[in-house]
N, C-alpha and C positions, 0 to 999 in steps of 0.2 A: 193386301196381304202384307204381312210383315217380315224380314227376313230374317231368322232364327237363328240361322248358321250353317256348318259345313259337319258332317258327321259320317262315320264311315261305318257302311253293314256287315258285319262279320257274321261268317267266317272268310265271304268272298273278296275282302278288302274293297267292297265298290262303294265309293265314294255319295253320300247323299245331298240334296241341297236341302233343308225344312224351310217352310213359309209356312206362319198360322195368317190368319185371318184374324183379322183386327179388330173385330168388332163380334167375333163368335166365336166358335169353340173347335171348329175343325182344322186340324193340320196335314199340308202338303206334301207328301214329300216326292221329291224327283231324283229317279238315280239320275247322274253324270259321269264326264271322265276327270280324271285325277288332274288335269292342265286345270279344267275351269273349276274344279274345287279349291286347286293351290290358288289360282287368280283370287277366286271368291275368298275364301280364310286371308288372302294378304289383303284385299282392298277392305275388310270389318278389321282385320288388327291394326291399319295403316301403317305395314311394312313398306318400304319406298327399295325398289329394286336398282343397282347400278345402271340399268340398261331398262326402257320398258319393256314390258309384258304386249300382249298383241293387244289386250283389251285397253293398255293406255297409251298404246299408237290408237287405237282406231277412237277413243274419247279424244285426243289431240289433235285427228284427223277433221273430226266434229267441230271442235273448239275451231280450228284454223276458219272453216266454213263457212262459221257463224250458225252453223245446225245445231239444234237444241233436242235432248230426248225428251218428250215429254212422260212416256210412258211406257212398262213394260206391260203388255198380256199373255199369259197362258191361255193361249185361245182352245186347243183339242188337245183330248189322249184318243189314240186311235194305233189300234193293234198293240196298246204296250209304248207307245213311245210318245212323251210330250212334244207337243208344237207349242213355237211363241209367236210374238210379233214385236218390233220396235216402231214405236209413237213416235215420228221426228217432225220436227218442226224450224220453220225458217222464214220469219217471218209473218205473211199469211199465207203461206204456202204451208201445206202439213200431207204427211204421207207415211205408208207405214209399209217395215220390209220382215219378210220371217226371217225367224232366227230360231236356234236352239235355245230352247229356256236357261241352258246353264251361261250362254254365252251371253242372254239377253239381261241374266240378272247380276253377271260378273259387270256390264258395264252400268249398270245401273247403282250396285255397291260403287263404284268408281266418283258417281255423282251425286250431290243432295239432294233431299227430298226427292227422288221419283218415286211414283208410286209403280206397285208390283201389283197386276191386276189377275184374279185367275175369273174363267169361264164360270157360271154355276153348273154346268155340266159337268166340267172337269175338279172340281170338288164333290159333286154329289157322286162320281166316280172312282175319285182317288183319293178324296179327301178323308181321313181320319178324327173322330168325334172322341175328343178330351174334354170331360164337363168342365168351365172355370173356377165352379166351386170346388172341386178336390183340388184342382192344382195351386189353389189359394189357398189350402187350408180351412177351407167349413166344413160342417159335417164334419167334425175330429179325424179328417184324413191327413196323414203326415205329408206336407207337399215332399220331404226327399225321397218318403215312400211312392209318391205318383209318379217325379221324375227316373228314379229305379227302373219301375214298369214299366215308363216308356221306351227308358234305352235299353232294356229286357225287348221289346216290340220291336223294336229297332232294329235291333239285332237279326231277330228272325223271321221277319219280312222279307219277300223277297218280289223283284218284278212282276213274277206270275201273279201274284196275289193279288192285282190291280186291272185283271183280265190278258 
């Protein structure tokens, strides 16, 4: 998955995280709360805080240990609410711990290249199907007319709608 950005659903102010998928045409999205959305927007702008955030004490925390993340997964949606897991690594030892997906992907914006892995469960679920050819512009579709629609969708999306 790829990480999109930070986007917020109005009217309810709740903050969303998007991931598409890298190689196809469906988009993720996951509500969060407003902490790991700020985390999230300042580690894609590379805003640098006076003091760290929790998410770059606990990558610090990492680094100190010599533990490595190797991977984020969105492992389940179950009743409405994302589960993740963090991929760590330490040497040849490797293990993984749940996490909330907003927190799991806040530390991952933190670090290069990890990848953002989701379920295909949890896409054929939650996942939202944007053809590539309109949002490229083929078939004379205007791409600021598809991105429009999308944050039109965006908008009025809501939890329930995800079961």
């Amino acid at each position: 998955m790829e990480l999109v950005g930070v986007r917020v659903e109005l009217p309810a102010n709740q903050p969303i995280v998007l991931l598409k998928e890298r190689s196809g045409t469906r988009y993720l999205p996951i509500w969060i709360g407003a902490v790991e959305a700020t985390a999230i927007a300042f580690a894609l702008q590379g805003v640098q805080t006076p003091r760290p955030l929790t998410h770059d004490l606990f990558v610090g925390v990492l680094g100190e240990l010599g533990v490595g993340l190797a991977a984020v997964h969105v492992t389940e949606l179950k009743d409405g609410t994302f589960f993740a897991e963090l991929h760590l690594v330490q040497g040849e030892r490797t293990w993984t711990v749940s996490a909330r997906p907003s927190d799991a992907i806040a530390l991952a914006s933190r670090l290069d290249d990890i990848p953002i892995l989701a379920a295909s469960e949890v896409l054929e679920e939650a996942g939202l199907e944007i053809d590539d050819a309109d949002v490229d512009g083929e078939d004379d579709v205007d791409p600021e007319e598809e991105v429009r629609q999308f944050r039109e969708f965006l908008d009025e999306v809501t939890p329930d709608d995800f079961g």
